[in-house]
C-alpha positions in Angstrom: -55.6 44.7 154.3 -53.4 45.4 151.3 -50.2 43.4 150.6 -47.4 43.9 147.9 -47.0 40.6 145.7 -44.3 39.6 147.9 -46.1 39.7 151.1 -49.1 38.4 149.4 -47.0 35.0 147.9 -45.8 34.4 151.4 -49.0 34.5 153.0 -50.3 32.1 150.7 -47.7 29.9 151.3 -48.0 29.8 154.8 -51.8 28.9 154.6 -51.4 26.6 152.1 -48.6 24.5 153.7 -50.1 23.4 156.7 -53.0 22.0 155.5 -50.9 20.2 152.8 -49.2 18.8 155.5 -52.1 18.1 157.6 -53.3 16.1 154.0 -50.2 14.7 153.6 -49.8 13.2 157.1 -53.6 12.0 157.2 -52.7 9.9 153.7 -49.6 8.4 155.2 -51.5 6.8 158.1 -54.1 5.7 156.1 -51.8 4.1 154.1 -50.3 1.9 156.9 -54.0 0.6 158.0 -55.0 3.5 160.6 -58.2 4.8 160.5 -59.7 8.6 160.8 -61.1 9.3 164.4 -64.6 10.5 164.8 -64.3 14.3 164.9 -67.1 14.0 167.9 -65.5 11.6 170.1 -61.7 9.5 170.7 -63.9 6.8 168.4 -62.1 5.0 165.3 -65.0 4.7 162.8 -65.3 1.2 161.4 -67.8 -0.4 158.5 -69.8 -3.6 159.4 -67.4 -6.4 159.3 -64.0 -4.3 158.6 -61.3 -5.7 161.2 -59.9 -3.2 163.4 -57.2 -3.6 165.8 -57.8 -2.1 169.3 -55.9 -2.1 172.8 -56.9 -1.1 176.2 -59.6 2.0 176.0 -59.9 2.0 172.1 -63.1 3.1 171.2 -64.7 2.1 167.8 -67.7 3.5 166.4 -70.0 1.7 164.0 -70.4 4.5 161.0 -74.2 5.3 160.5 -75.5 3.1 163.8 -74.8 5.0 166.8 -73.2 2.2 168.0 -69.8 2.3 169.8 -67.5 -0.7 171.5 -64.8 0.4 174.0 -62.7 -2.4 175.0 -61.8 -1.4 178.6 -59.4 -4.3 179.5 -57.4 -7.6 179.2 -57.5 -10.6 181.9 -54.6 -12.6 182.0 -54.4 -14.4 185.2 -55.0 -17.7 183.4 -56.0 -20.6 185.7 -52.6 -22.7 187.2 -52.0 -26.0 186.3 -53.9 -28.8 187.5 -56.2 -26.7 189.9 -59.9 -26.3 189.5 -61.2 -23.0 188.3 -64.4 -21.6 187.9 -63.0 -19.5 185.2 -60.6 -19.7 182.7 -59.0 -16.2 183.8 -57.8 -14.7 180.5 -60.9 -12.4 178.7 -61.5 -9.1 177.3 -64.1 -6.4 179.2 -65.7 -4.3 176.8 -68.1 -1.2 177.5 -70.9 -1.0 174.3 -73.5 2.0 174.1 -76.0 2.5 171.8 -78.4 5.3 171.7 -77.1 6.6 175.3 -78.1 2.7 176.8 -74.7 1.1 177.6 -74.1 -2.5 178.5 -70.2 -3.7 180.1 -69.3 -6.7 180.5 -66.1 -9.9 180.5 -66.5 -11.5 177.2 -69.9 -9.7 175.9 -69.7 -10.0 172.3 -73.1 -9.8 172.0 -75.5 -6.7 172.8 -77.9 -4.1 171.2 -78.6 -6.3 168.0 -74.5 -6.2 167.5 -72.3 -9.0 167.0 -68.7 -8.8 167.8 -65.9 -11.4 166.7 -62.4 -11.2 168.4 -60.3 -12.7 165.3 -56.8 -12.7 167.4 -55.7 -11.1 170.6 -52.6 -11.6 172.7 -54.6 -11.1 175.9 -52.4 -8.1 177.1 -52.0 -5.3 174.8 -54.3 -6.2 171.4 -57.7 -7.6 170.1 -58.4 -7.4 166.4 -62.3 -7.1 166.0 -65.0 -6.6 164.1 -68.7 -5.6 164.5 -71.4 -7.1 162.5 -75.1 -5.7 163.0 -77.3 -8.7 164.2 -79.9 -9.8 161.0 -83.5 -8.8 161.4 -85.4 -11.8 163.0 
């Protein structure tokens, strides 16, 4: 296909602008602390020990581990006032998988040679984490 110098510079243009944008826009949120998502999977990819702030069914992916931490959801029905309870009533469930095993649990922080550590968390709508591969025994 042939085009005259016009037609060519505005075919140019309009190939070259969107993925400026796309650049641009990508640079902006990285900027403000948000992470790239796995092109794979709805996963956030994290490094060992970077904190990463997740809410219901946020996925995380440890980069280069095949390791990934869902945290499926908050409990906040804490235990009334001056009753006796069994359980405290306020964790977080999360859903871990490594190598197509997976493990769920309330509070599991710890599975597949992973370690996780919930830094803050309002028990409803947040948890900031991070994940920390276990040391060799």
């Amino acid at each position: 296909m042939r085009f005259n110098r016009c037609e060519y510079a505005f075919h140019q243009l309009t190939m070259t602008v969107p993925i400026l944008l796309a650049v641009f826009c990508q640079l902006a949120l990285m900027t403000h602390g948000f992470t790239p998502r796995s092109a794979d999977a709805a996963c956030v990819q994290v490094e060992a020990g970077q904190q990463i702030r997740m809410g219901e069914t946020d996925c995380v992916e440890l980069q280069d581990s095949g390791y990934r931490l869902t945290l499926q959801k908050f409990h906040n029905d804490p235990c009334p006032e001056n009753a006796q309870c069994i359980w405290s009533g306020v964790g977080i469930s999360f859903k871990h998988s490594f190598h197509n095993q997976i493990m769920e649990g309330l509070d599991l922080i710890q599975a597949f040679d992973f370690d996780i550590t919930v830094h803050d968390t309002d028990n409803e709508t947040y948890a900031v984490i991070s994940i920390q591969p276990l040391k060799d025994k």
